[in-house]
Structure formats: structure tokens, C-alpha cells
C-alpha positions in Angstrom: 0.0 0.0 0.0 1.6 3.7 -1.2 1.8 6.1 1.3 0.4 9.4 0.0 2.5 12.3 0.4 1.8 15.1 2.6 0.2 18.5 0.9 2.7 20.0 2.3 5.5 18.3 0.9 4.2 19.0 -2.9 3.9 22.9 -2.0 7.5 22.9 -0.9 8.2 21.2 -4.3 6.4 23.3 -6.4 7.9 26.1 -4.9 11.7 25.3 -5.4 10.8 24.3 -8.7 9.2 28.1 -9.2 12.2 29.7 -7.8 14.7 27.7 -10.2 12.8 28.4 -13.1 12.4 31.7 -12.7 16.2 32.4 -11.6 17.0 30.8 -15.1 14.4 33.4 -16.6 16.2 37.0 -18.6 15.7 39.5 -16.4 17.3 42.5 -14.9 18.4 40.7 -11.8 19.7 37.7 -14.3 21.1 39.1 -17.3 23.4 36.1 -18.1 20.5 34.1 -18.7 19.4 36.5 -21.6 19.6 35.1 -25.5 22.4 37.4 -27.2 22.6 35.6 -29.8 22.4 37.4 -33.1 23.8 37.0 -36.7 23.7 40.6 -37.6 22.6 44.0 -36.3 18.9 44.0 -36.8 18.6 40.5 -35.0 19.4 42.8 -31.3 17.4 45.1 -29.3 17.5 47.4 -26.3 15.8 46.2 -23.0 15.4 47.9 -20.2 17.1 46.3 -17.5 18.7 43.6 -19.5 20.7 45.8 -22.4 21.1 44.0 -25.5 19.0 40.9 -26.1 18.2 38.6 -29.3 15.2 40.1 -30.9 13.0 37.3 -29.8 14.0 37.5 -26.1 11.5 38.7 -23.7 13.0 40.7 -20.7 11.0 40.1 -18.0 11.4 43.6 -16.0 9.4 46.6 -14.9 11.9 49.0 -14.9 12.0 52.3 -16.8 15.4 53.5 -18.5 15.9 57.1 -19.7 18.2 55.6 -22.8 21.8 56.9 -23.2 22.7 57.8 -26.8 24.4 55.0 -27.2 22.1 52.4 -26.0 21.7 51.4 -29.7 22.7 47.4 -30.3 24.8 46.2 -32.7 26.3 42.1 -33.8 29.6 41.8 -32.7 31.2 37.8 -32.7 27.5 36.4 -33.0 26.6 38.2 -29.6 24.4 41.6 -29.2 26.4 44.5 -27.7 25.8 47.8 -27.0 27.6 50.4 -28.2 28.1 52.0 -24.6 30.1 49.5 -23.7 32.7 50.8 -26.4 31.6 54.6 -25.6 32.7 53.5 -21.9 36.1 52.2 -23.2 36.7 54.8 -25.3 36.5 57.3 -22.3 38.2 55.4 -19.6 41.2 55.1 -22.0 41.5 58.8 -23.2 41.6 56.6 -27.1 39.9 58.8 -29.8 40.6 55.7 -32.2 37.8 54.1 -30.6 35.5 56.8 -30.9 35.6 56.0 -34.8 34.7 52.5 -35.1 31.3 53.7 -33.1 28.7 53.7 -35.9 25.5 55.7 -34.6 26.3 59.5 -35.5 24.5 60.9 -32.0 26.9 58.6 -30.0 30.3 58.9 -32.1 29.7 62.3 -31.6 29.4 62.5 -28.0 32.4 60.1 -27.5 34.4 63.1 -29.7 32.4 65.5 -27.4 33.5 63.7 -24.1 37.7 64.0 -25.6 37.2 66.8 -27.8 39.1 69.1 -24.6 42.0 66.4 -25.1 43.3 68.3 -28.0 43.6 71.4 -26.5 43.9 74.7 -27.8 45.0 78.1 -25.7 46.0 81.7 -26.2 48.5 83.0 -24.3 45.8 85.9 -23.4 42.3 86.9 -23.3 42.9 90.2 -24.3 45.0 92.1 -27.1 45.8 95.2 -28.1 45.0 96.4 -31.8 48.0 94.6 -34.0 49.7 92.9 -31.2 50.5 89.3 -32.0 48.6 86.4 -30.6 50.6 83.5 -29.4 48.7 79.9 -29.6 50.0 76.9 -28.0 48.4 73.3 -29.1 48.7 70.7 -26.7 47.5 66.9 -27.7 45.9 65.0 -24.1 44.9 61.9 -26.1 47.0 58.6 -26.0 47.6 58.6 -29.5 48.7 60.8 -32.6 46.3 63.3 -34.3 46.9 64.1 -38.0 46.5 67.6 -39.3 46.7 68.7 -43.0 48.5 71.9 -44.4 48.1 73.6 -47.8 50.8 75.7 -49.4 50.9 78.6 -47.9 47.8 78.2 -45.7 48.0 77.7 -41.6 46.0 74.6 -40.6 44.5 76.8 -38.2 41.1 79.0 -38.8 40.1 82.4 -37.0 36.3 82.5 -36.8 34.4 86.2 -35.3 31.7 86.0 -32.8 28.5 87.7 -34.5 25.4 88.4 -34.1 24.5 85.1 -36.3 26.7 83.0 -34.5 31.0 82.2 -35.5 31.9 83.5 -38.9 34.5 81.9 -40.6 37.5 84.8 -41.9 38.3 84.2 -45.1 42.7 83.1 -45.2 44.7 84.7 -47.4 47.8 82.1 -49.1 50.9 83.5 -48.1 53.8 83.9 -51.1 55.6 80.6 -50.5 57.0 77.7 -52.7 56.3 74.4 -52.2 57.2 70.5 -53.5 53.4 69.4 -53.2 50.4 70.9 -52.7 49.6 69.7 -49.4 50.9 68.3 -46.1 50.1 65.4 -43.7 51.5 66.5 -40.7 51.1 64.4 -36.8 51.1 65.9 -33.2 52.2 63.1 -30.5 50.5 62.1 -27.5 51.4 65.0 -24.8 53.5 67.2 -27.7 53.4 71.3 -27.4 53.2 73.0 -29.9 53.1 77.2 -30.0 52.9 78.8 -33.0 51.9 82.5 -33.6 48.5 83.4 -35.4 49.7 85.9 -38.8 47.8 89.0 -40.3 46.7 86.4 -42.9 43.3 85.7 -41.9 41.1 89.2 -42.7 37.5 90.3 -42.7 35.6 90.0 -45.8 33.6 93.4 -45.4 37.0 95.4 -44.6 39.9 93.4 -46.3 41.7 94.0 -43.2 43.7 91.5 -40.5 41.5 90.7 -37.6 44.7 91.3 -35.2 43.6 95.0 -36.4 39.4 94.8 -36.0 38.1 94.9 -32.4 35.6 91.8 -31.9 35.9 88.5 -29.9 37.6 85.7 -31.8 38.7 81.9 -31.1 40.8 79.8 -33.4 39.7 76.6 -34.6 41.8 73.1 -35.6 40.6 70.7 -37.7 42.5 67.1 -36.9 42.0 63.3 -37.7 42.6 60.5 -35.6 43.0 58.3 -39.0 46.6 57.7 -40.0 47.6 57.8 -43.7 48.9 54.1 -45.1 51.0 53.0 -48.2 47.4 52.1 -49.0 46.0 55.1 -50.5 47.5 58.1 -52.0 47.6 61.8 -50.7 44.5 62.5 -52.9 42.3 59.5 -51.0 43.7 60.3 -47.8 42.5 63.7 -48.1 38.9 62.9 -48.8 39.1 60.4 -45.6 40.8 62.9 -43.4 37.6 65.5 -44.6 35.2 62.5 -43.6 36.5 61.5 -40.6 37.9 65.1 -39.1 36.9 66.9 -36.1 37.4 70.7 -34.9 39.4 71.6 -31.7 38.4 75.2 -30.2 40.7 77.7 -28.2 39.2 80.1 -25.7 37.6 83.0 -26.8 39.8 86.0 -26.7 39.3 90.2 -27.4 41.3 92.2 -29.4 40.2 95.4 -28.0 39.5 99.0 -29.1 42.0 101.3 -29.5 42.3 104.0 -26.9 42.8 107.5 -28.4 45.3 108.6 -26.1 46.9 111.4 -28.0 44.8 114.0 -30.4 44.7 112.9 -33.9 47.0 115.8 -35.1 49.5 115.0 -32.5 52.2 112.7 -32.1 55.6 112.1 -30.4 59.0 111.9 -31.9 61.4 109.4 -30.2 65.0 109.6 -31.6 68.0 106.9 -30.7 71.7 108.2 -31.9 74.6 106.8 -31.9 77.8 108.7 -32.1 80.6 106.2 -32.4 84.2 108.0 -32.6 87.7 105.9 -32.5 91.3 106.6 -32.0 93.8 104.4 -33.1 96.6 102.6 -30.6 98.5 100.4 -33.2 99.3 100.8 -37.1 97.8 103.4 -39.4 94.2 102.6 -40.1 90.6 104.4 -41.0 87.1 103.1 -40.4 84.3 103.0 -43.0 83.0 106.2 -44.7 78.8 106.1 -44.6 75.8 107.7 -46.2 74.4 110.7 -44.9 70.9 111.8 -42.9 68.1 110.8 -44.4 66.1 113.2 -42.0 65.9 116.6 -39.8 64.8 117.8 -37.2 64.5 122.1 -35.9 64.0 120.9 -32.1 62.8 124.4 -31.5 60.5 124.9 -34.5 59.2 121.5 -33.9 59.7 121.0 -37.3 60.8 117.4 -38.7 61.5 116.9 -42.4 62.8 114.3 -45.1 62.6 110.7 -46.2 59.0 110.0 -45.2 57.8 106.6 -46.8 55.2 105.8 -44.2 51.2 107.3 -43.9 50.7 110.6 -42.1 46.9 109.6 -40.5 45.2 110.1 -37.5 46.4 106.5 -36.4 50.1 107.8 -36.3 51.0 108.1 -32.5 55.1 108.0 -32.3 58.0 109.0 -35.5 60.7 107.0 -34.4 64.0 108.4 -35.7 67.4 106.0 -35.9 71.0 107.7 -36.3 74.1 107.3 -36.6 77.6 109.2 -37.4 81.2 108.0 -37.2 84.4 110.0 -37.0 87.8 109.8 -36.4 89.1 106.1 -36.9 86.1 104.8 -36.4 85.0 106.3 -39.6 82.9 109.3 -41.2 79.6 110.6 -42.3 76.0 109.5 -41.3 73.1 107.9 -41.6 69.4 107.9 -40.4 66.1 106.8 -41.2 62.4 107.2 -39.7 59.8 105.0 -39.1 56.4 105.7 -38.4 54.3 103.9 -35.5 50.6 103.4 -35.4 50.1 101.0 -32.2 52.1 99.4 -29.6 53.9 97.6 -28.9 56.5 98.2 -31.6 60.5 96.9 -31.4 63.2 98.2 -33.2 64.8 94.9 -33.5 68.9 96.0 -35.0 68.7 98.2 -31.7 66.9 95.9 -29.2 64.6 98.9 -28.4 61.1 98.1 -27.6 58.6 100.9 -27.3 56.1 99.7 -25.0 54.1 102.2 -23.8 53.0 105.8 -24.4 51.0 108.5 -21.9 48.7 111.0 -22.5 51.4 113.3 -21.4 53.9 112.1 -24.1 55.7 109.8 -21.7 57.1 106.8 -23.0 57.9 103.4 -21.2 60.9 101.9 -23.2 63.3 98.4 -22.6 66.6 98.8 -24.2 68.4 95.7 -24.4 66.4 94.4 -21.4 66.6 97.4 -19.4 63.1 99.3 -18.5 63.2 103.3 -19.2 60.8 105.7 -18.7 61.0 109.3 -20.5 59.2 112.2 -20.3 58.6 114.7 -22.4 62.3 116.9 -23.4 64.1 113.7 -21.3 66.9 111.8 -22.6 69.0 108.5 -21.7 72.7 108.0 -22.3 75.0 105.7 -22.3 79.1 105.3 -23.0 80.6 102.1 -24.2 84.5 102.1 -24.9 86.5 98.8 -26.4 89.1 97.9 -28.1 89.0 96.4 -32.1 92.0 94.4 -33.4 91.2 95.1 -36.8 93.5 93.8 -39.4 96.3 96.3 -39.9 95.4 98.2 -37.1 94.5 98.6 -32.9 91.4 100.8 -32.2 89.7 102.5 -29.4 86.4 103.1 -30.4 83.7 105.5 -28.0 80.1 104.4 -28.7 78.2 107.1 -27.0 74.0 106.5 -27.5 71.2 109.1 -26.6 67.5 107.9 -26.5 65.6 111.3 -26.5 62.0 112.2 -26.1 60.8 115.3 -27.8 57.3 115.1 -26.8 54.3 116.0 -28.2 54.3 117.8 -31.4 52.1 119.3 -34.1 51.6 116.7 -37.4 50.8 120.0 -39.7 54.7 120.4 -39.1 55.7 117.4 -40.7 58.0 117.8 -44.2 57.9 114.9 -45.8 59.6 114.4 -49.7 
């Protein structure tokens, strides 16, 4: 005779046979027991909870996702996989490589987003002066090359203007060079500086002139590939690949300011460095060089400067600058001088190592002279006296280089005689 078994022993039964099959069922708490299969793309799908299942997989789950843009599912090795889990990679690793084998536009395009400040791009200020120079410095962050491309004569850089409409583009003039090809392929290394200084070549369309010269915000832009060129294609295919596959890198936005009228427009200064070198001879029987003479005058009482004048008389014309010099006894004879006008500074006279760095309402200028800082007033002057010796070849001289750096201050442009 059987024994029947106890209700309760069938209950206990049915419910360890309920809790192992539905730990084996796809869910979000039992992912690995989720069909991935898949033979291409279209055969995967997006669960919440579970991620990438086979198309005909249920996932059993309640949950509500807010999807990431690159939830999307793609066939990799016969097994759905999301391409977040490469996004993830991609990031963790600072590689920009990997952002290009993501195929969904929205997501390659935030993994670019996410290392885009790895390629980084700074000016060495955040404000300019009208027509000073702007220094750039390119620093790649990424663990791996980027490639850039140059055309003759053109930077691989672009200046774009903020506007009312949004960044404009200036239009880049090609600079007069000669070149073996017409284009470049050029690569930055991981964690490579590069500093380069932006040129007057990039101008505004409406006034043909260099932005360095227009007040307005700016930023510079860098286009770059992460795609190396091969033995595989020619310059010609690379370059259609490297315009497919590029991406921009932005510096800060920076000012170039507007110019402060700090002297009257029918004023301007006259600055004037002479040299007086004179030489007296120790050894043998010798004479220096004979020179042109002045190219220039000046009637310091009058106020009255004339001659060579091959530069613009305008209202932008703040400082004449005026460079001299004259020789005499062994050292030489006659003269020579020339004038050059300034409209903005900072300017530098670079045979003298003169910089003019600053000027005052009052007609005071700040100055460095071979490193050292001056400041002149108007009517003030700086000297100094060098003596050496020259072994010259049939002959032992003493030469006296006496130099004078003289402000004459504020004068009248109507007095200007120019031929």
C-alpha cells in the first residue's frame, strides 16, 4: 500500500521548482540568462534592465530607462552589444581611435564631445591690443597621434568672429611661399606642445583688413584626424578620408580690444636713438668705414621734422621714431638715419633691441633697451658710453660708442616735411 505524500511536501516542491525556473528566466536581476545571440545588427534590441537581447527575447522587468545615446545594439562575434560599452572604453582610456569605429552618428559624436578638450587649444591671453600678435599653444591630451593637414601657404589653423549670427569663418589669405606638393600630412604626438603664432593672414571680408587690427571676440579653430595615412592610398584618398572623418578643436575665446585715443589725432611724439661712435687708433695706421648721410631733420625748436617719409601721415600715427648714426675719427665718417612711423604698440626696433612699449597722454614713454626698462618724459633723454678695443687687421682701435634715447614730446603733425 503507497503512502500518499503530505500537501505539504508537494507545496515545498512546487515552490523550489518556481524559484529555479524563474532564476533561469532573462531579467534584470539575471542578465546572463538572456539570449544574445544574433547573426547581424537588426537580430538585437535594447531592454530595459537587460541591455542588448536577441530580438525574440522577452525581458522580463518593470523598470523604466531614460536611454543613453548610445544604447543602440549592434552584432559583434555572433553576440548583441551595445555600443556604450565601447563609448565606456573609449572614455576610460582617453583613445579617440575608438570613438571612430562607433557607428550611430548621435553617439560617435558625444564620444568626440566627451575627448574633444583632449586636444587642447590656448591663447597666451584673453585680451589684445590692436596689431599685437597672438601666441597659440596646441597641446594633444589623447594617448595617441592626431593628423592635421596643411596647404601651401595656408595655416591649418582658422580664425572664426563671434556675431550676431553666430562664429563666422575669416576668409585666409595664401601667403607667397614655394612648395614641393600641394599639401601636407603632418602628426602631433601624444602629450606634444606646440606654439605657434597666429599671422595677419586671416582678414574680414567686409574690410579686407587682418583681424589682429578689428576689435571683436575671436577663437581659433583646428581641424585634426585620428585616421593615419597608409602606403594604402594616395595623398589624394587620404585627403577625402581625413575631410570625412575630421573633427574641430576650439581655443578660448579671446578680445582684441578697441584702440584708446590717447593722443589727439593731429598730434604725435617723436622718439629719436643716436649713436655717435668715434675711434682713436693705438696700433698701425688705419681708418674706419665712410657712410651715407641723414636721411632726416629735425628744428627741435620749431618742432619741425623733415625728409625721407615713406610711411602714412593719419590720425592712427602716435610715435615718428627716428634711428641715427655718425662716425668720426678712426672709427669712420659721415652718417646715416632713417624714420619709421608707429601706429600702435607695442613696436620693437629689433637691429637696436629697443622696444617701445608704452606711451601716456602726457607724451611719456615706457621703453626696454636691451632688457633694461626706461621711462622718459617729455624733453628727457637716456645715455650711455661704451668704450672697447678692435683688433682690426692692420690696425688697434679705441672706439667710444656714445648712445642718446631722446623724447621730444608732443608735437604738431601739420609740421611734418615729408619728400
Amino acid at each position: 500500500m503507497k503512502m500518499k505524500k503530505p500537501l505539504l511536501f508537494w507545496l515545498l516542491v512546487t515552490i523550489l521548482l518556481g524559484s529555479c525556473i524563474e532564476q533561469r528566466v532573462c531579467s534584470p536581476s539575471n542578465p546572463e540568462f538572456c539570449d544574445k545571440s544574433c547573426e547581424r545588427d537588426e537580430d538585437c534590441k535594447y531592454e530595459c534592465g537587460c541591455g542588448c537581447i536577441s530580438k525574440d527575447e522577452t525581458c522580463f522587468s518593470n523598470l523604466v530607462c531614460k536611454l543613453h545615446l548610445c544604447s543602440e545594439c549592434y552584432c559583434k562575434d555572433g553576440k548583441c552589444e551595445s555600443w556604450l560599452s565601447l563609448f565606456n572604453e573609449a572614455i576610460k582610456k582617453r583613445n579617440a581611435s575608438l570613438c571612430v569605429k562607433i557607428k550611430p552618428p548621435s553617439c560617435r559624436d558625444l564620444c568626440y564631445e566627451y575627448l574633444g578638450g583632449l586636444v587642447e587649444i590656448r591663447t597666451d591671453k584673453t585680451e589684445y591690443e590692436q596689431g599685437e600678435k597672438v601666441k597659440i599653444t596646441v597641446l594633444n591630451k589623447l594617448e595617441e597621434p592626431i593628423y592635421y593637414v596643411t596647404f601651401c601657404g595656408y595655416s591649418p589653423f582658422e580664425v572664426f568672429r563671434k556675431t550676431e549670427k553666430g562664429w563666422e569663418k575669416l576668409e585666409q589669405i595664401r601667403m607667397p611661399v614655394v612648395c614641393e606638393q600641394a599639401f601636407e600630412i603632418l602628426e602631433l604626438k601624444p602629450n606634444v606642445v606646440w606654439e605657434a603664432l597666429m599671422s595677419t593672414q586671416y582678414i574680414l571680408r567686409d574690410s579686407n583688413k587682418s583681424f589682429l587690427e578689428v576689435p571683436g571676440v575671436y577663437k581659433i579653430g583646428f581641424k585634426y584626424s585620428l585616421i593615419p595615412p597608409n602606403e594604402s592610398y594616395d595623398y589624394e584618398e587620404y585627403l577625402k578620408i581625413f575631410e570625412k572623418t575630421a573633427r574641430w578643436a576650439y581655443s578660448n575665446e579671446f578680445e582684441v580690444k578697441p584702440e584708446i585715443q590717447i593722443l589727439s589725432p593731429e598730434k604725435y611724439v617723436f622718439l629719436e636713438l643716436w649713436t655717435h661712435r668715434s675711434g682713436e687708433v693705438i696700433e698701425g695706421r688705419c681708418m674706419g668705414p665712410r657712410i651715407d648721410h641723414p636721411t632726416y631733420y629735425f628744428n627741435e625748436k620749431e618742432g619741425i621734422l623733415g625728409g625721407a617719409i615713406d610711411f602714412e601721415i593719419n590720425e592712427s600715427l602716435k610715435i615718428i621714431y627716428g634711428r641715427g648714426i655718425d662716425l668720426s675719427g678712426a672709427a669712420g665718417g659721415g652718417a646715416a638715419s632713417k624714420l619709421s612711423g608707429i601706429y600702435r604698440l607695442p613696436y620693437t626696433d629689433e637691429v637696436e633691441n629697443l622696444t617701445i612699449k608704452e606711451l601716456g597722454d602726457d607724451g611719456t614713454l615706457t621703453l626696454i633697451y636691451q632688457g633694461k626698462e626706461i621711462t622718459l618724459k617729455a624733453k628727457e633723454s637716456w645715455k650711455t658710453t661704451k668704450v672697447e678695443i678692435a683688433n682690426w687687421e692692420i690696425c688697434k682701435v679705441k672706439l667710444i660708442t656714445k648712445i642718446e634715447i631722446k623724447n621730444y614730446g608732443i608735437l604738431d603733425k601739420e609740421k611734418i616735411k615729408g619728400h
